[in-house]
C-alpha positions as CSV (number, residue, x, y, z in Angstrom):
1,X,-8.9,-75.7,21.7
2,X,-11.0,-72.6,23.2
3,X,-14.0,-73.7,24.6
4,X,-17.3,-71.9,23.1
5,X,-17.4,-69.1,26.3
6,X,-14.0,-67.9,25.4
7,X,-14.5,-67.6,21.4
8,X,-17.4,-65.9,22.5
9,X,-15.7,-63.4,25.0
10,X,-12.7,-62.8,22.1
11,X,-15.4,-61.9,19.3
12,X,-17.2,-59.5,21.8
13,X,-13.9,-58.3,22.1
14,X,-13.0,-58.0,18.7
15,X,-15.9,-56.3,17.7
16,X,-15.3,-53.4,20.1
17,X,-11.7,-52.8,19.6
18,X,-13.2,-52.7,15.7
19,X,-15.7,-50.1,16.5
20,X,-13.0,-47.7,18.3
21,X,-10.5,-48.2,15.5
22,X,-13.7,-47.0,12.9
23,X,-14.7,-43.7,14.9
24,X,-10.5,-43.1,15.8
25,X,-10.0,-43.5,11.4
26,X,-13.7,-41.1,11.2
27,X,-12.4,-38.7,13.5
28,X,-8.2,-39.0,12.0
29,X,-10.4,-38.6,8.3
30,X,-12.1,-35.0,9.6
31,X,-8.5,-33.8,10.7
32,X,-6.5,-35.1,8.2
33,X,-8.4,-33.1,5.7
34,X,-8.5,-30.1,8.1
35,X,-4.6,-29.5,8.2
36,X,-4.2,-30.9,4.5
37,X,-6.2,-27.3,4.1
38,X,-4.1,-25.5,6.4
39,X,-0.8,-27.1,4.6
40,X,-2.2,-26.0,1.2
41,X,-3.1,-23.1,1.6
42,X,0.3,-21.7,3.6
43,X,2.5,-23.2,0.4
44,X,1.6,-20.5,-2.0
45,X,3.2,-17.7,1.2
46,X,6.3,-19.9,1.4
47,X,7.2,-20.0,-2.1
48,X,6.5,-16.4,-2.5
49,X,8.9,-15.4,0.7
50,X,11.5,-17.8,-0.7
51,X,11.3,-16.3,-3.8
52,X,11.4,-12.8,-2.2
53,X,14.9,-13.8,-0.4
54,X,16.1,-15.6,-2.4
55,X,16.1,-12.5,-5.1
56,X,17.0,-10.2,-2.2
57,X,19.8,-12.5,-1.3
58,X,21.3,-12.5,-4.6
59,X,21.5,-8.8,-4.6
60,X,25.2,-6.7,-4.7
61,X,24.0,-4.4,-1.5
62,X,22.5,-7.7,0.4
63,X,26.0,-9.9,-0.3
64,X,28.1,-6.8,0.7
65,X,26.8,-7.2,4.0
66,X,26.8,-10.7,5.6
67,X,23.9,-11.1,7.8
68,X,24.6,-13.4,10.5
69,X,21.9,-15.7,10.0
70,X,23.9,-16.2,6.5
71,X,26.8,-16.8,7.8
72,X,28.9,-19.8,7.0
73,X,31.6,-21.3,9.6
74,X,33.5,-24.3,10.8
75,X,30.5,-26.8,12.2
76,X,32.0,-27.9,15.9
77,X,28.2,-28.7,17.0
78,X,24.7,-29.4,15.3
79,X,21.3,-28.4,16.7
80,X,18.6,-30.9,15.1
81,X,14.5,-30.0,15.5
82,X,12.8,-33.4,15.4
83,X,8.9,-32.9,15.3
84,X,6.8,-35.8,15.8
85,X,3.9,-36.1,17.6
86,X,2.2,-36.0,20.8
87,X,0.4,-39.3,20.7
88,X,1.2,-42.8,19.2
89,X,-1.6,-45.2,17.1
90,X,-0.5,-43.1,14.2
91,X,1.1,-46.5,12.3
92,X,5.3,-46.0,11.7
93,X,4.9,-41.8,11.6
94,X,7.1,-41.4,14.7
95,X,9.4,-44.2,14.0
96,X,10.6,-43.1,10.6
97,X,11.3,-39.3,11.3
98,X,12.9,-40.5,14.7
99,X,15.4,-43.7,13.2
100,X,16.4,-40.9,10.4
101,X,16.8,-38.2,13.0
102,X,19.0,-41.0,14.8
103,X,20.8,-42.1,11.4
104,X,21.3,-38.2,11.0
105,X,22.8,-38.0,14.4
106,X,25.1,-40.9,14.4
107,X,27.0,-40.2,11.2
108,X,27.5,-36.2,11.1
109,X,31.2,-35.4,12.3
110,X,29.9,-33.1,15.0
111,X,27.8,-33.6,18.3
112,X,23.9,-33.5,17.9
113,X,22.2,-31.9,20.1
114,X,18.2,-31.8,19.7
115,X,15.5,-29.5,20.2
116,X,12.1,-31.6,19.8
117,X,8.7,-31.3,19.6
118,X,6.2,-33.8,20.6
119,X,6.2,-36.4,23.5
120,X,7.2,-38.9,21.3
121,X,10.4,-37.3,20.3
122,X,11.5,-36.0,23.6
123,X,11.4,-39.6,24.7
124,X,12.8,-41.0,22.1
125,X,16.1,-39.2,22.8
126,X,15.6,-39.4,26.4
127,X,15.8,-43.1,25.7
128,X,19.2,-42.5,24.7
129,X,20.7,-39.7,26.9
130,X,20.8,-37.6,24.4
131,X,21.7,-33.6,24.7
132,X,18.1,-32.2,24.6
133,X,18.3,-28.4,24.4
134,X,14.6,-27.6,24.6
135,X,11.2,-29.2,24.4
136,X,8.1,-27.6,23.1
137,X,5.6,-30.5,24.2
138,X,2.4,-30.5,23.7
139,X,1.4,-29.0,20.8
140,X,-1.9,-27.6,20.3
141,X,-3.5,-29.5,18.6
142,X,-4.1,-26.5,16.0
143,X,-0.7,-24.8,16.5
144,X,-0.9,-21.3,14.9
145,X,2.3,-19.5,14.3
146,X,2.4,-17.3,17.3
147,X,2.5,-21.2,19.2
148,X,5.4,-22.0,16.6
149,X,7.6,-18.9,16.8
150,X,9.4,-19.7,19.7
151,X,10.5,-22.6,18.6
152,X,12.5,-20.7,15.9
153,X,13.4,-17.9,18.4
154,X,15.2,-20.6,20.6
155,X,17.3,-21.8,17.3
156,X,17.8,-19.1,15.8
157,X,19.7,-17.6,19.6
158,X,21.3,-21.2,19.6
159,X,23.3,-20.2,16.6
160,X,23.6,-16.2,17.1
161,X,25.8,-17.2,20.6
162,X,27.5,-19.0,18.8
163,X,26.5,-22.5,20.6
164,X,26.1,-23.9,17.6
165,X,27.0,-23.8,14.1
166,X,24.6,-25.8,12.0
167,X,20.6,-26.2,12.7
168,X,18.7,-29.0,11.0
169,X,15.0,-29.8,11.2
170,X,14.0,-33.2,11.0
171,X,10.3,-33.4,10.1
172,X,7.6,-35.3,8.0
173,X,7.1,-34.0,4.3
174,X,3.2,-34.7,3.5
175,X,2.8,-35.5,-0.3
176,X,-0.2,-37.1,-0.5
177,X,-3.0,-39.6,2.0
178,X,-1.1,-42.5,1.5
179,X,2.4,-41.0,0.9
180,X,4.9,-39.0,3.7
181,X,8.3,-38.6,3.6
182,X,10.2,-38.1,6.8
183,X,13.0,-35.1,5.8
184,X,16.8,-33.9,7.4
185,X,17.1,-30.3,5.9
186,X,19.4,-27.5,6.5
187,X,17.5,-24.8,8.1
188,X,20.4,-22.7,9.5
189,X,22.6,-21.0,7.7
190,X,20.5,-20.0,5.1
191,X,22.2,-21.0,1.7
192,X,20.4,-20.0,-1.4
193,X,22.5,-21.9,-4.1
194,X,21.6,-24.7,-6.3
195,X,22.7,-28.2,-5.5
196,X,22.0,-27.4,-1.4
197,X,18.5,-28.5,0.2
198,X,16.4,-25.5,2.1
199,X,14.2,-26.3,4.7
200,X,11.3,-25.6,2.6
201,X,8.2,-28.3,1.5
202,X,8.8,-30.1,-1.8
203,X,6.4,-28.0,-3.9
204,X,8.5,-25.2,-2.8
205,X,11.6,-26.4,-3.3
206,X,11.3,-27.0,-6.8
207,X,11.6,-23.1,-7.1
208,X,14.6,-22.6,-9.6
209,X,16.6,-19.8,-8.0
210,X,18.4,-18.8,-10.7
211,X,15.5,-17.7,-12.5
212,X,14.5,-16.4,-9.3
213,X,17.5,-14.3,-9.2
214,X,17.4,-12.8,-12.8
215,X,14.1,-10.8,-12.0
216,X,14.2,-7.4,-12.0
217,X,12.4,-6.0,-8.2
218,X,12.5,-2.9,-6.3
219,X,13.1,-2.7,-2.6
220,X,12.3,0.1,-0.1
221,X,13.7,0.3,1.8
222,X,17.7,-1.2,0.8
223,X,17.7,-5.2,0.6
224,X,20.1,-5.3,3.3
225,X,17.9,-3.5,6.1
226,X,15.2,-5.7,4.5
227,X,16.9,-9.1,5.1
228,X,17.5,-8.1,8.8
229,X,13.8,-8.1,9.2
230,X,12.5,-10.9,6.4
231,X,15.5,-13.6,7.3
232,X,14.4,-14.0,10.9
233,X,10.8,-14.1,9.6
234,X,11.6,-16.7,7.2
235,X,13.1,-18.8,9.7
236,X,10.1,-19.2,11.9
237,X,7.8,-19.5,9.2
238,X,9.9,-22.7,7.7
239,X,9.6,-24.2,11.3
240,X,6.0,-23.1,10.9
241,X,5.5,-24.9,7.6
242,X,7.5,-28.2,9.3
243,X,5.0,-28.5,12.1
244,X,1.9,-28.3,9.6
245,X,3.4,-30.8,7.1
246,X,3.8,-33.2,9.8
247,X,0.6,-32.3,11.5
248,X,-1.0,-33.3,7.8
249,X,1.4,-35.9,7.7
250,X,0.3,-37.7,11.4
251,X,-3.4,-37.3,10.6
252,X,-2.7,-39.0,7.4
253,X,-1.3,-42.0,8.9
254,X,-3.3,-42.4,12.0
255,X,-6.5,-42.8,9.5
256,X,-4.8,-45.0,7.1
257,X,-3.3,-47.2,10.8
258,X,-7.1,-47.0,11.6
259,X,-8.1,-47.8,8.6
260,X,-5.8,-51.0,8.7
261,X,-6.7,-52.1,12.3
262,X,-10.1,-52.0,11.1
263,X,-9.8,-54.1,8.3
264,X,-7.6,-57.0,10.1
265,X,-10.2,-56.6,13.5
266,X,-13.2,-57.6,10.9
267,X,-11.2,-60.3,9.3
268,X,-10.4,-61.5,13.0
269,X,-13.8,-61.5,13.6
270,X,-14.6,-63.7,10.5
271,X,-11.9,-66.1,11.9
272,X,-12.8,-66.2,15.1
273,X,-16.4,-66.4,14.2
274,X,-15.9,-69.2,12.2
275,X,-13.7,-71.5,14.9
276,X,-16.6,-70.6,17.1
277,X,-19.3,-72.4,14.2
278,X,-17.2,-75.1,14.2
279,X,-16.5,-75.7,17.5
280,X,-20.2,-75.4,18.3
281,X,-21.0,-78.0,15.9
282,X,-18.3,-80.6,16.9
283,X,-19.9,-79.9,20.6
284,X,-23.6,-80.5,19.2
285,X,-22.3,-83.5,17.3
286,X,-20.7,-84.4,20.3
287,X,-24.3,-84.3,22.4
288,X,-25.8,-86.1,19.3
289,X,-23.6,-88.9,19.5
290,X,-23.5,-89.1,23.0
291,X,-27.6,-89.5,23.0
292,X,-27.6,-92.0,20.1
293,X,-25.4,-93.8,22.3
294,X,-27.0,-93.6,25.2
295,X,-30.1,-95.1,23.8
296,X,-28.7,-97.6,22.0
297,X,-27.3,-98.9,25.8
298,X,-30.4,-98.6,26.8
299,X,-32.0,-100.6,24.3
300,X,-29.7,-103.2,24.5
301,X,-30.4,-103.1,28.4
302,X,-33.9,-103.6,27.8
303,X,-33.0,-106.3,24.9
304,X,-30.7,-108.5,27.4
305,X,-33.5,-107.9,30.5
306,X,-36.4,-109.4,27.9
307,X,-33.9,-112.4,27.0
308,X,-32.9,-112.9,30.4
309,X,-36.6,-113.2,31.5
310,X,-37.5,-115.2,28.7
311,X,-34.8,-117.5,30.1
312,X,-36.2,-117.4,33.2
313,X,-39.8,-118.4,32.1
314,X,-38.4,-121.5,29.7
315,X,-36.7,-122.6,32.7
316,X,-39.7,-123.1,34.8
């Protein structure tokens, strides 16, 4: 059993590793709520742009001409984007959009390569010697979309030179505080049909694009010369939108993995507090018993000294 020093030294322990976790799930709180707003509020731009290419897409001149970001072929290798993050203590975040990536990886019927962003990532597929095309590690820890674009630049060249044929992003949808969902979409080739997953958050996919399609718009200049300058635009603002749902989605987590190392730290404390109570009163009991027993040795001491003198005296 612990002696009363080392209960001691574990609750002062305890108690601080508590205090850290509470300013960590403060701080994860304040920034959670910051990039929930900067998720938010870039949804509405994304489901207008889709909605814009979408109808351009569907559009006699626009099909007439295949842009090459639209183009379909034969898949002999895959480019995946994993984003995680930077930093751990954010609960099973990393793990889940990393073992899906992985999953992903192991049963397409072409090599994987990866292009990832965030420490964690890049490890991860260092681990396992896998073909890392590019890392874009560290993040800001406020990435704006000048800090995202080359991310999509380097995909989007990936797949113009033909390297490869298919580009996937692997990232963290954020639905709600207590609810993220790590995604695989297709980001490249574009493919505007129903039935096939875009890239795009969940409130923005739900855009029914054959509605989309049946509007009446009117382009200037042609949709074709449009789609040359929209498509790539698209594409790096669907890696931008990827990064900020899994920025929401890591702040999320860390605060509710906070949150939870709080809670079981206090109820460690409780535990440990009450082995300590315990073992200090079996030690004073101890002391107690230890006196009471000492005394009584003493009095029968004294008892067995007045008999023996008693003796003595009868005797003479």
């Amino acid at each position: 059993m612990p002696t009363l020093r080392e209960l001691r030294r574990r609750i002062r322990t305890v108690r601080s590793i508590s205090q850290i976790t509470r300013a960590m799930e403060a701080v994860s709180a304040s920034k959670m709520r910051r990039a929930q707003e900067m998720t938010l509020a870039s949804r509405p731009y994304s489901q207008k742009a889709w909605e814009v290419l979408v109808h351009l897409a569907h559009q006699a001149e626009a099909s007439a001409l295949l842009h090459p970001l639209l183009e379909v072929r034969p898949v002999h290798r895959v480019l995946l984007i994993l984003i995680t993050a930077d930093r751990g203590l954010c609960g099973a975040y990393n793990d889940n959009v990393i073992r899906l990536a992985f999953r992903f990886a192991a049963v397409s019927r072409a090599p994987v390569s990866f292009l990832t962003v965030g420490r964690k990532g890049r490890d991860a597929v260092a681990r396992v010697r896998g073909a890392l095309v590019a890392d874009f590690s560290p993040m800001p820890r406020w990435p704006r979309f000048t800090d995202v674009r080359p991310i999509a630049r380097v995909a989007m060249e990936e797949f113009l030179k033909g390297s490869v044929d298919e580009i996937y992003i692997a990232y963290t949808d954020f639905i709600n505080t207590m609810v993220q969902r790590p995604r695989v979409r297709r980001l490249l080739p574009l493919r505007f049909a129903q039935g096939h997953e875009p890239a795009v958050p969940e409130a923005v996919e739900r855009l029914d694009t054959r509605a989309v399609a049946n509007k009446t718009f009117i382009y200037e200049p042609d949709p074709a010369q449009l789609l040359d300058v929209i498509l790539p635009r698209f594409v790096e603002l669907q890696v931008y939108h990827a990064v900020l749902e899994s920025l929401a989605s890591e702040h999320s987590a860390r605060m509710v993995a906070m949150r939870n190392a709080t809670e079981n730290a206090e109820n460690l404390i409780y535990t440990l507090t009450l082995s300590y109570n315990k073992a200090r009163q079996q030690s004073i009991t101890s002391e107690m018993l230890d006196i009471a027993g000492g005394a009584e040795a003493m009095r029968q001491a004294a008892r067995a000294q007045i008999q023996a003198r008693l003796r003595v005296g009868a005797s003479r």
